[in-house]
C-alpha positions as CSV (number, residue, x, y, z in Angstrom):
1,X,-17.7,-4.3,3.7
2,X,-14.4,-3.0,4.3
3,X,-13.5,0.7,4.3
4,X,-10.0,2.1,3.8
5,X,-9.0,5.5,4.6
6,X,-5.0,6.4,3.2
7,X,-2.7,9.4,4.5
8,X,0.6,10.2,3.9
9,X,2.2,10.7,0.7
10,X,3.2,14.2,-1.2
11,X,6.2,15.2,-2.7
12,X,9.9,13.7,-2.2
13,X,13.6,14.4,-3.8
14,X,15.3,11.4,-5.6
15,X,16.8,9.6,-2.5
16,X,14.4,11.0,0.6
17,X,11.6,8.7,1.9
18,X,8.0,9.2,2.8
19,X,5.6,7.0,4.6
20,X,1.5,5.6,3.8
21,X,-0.5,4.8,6.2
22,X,-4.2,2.7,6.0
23,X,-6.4,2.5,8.7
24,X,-9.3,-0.2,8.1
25,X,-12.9,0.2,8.9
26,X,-16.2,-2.5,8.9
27,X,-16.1,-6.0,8.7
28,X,-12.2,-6.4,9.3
29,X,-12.3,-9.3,11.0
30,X,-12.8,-10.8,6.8
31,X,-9.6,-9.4,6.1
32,X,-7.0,-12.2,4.7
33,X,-4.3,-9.9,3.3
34,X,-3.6,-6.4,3.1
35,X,-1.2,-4.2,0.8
36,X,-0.6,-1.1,-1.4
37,X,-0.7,-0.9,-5.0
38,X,0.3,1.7,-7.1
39,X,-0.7,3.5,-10.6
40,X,1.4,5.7,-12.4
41,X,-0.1,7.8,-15.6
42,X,-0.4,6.0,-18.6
43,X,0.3,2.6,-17.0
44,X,-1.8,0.1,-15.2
45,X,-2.3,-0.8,-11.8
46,X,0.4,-3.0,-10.2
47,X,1.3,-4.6,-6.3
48,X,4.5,-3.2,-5.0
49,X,3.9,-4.7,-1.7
50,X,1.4,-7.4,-0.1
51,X,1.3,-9.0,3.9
52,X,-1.4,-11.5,4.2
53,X,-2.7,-12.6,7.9
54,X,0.0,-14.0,9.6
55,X,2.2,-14.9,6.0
56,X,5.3,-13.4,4.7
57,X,5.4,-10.1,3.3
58,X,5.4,-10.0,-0.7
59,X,7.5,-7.0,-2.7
60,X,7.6,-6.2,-6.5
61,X,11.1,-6.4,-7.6
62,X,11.4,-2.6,-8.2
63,X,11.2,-2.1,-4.5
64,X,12.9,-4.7,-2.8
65,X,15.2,-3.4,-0.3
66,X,14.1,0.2,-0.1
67,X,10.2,-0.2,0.9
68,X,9.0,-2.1,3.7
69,X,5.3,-3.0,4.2
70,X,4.1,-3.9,8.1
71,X,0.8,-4.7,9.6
72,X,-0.9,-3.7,12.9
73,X,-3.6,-6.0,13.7
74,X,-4.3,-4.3,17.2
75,X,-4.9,-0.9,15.2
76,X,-6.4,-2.3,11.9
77,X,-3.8,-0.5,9.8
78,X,-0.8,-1.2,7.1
79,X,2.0,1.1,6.8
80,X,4.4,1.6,3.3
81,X,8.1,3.2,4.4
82,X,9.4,4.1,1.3
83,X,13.3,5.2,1.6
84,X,15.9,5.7,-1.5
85,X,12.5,6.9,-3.7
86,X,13.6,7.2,-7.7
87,X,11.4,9.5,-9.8
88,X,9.9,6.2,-11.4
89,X,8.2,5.7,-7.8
90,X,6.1,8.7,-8.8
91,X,1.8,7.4,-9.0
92,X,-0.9,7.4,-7.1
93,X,-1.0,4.6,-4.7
94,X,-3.9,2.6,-3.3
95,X,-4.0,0.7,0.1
96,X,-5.6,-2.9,-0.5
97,X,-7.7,-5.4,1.9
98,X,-8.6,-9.1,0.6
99,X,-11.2,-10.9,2.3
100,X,-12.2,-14.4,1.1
101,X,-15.4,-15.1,3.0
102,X,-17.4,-15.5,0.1
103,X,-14.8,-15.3,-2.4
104,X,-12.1,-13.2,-3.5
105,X,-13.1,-9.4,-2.9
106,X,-10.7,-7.0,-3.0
107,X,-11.6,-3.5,-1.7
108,X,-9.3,-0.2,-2.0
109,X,-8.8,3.1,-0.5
110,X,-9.4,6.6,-2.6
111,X,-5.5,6.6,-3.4
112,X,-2.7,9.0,-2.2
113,X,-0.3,10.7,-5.0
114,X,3.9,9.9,-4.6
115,X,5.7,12.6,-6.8
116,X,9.2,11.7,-6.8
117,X,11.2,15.0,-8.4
118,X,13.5,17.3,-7.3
């Protein structure tokens, strides 16, 4: 079992920036790739940003160039800086471990809510 705890998040104008963080918990040595998702009303779940275990790091196209995901293995967490934030950033966004011990198993943290409005 993996555990995820998120902070960060809140509200932002058009333009500022705000930062996630995910600290990872349990059997973390399992963990192949780690990465936030994100969920806005209405819509369903989607990757805006991915780094797997010593792989390149994966954006969505709507965020390329203004979000940038890292990874600190000595800490067990994943960061999200988001800079240039547009209103359509606004959801509620979930941290992300794989592991693929036995099998693909994805576990998530309880979420954290971007608002993007000024």
């Amino acid at each position: 079992q993996v555990q995820l705890v998120e902070s960060g998040g809140g509200l932002a104008q058009p333009g500022g920036s705000l930062r996630l963080s995910c600290a990872a918990s349990g059997s973390i040595f399992k963990i192949y790739a780690m990465g936030w998702y994100r969920q806005a009303p209405g819509k369903q779940r989607e990757l805006v940003a991915s780094i797997p275990n010593g792989g390149s790091t994966n954006y969505a196209d709507s965020v390329k160039g203004r979000f940038t995901i890292s990874r600190d293995n000595a800490k067990n967490t994943v960061a999200l800086q988001m800079n240039s934030l547009k209103p359509e950033d606004t959801a509620v966004y979930f941290c992300n471990a794989v592991t693929i011990v036995l099998g693909v198993q994805n576990y998530w943290g309880q979420g954290t809510q971007v608002t993007v409005s000024s």
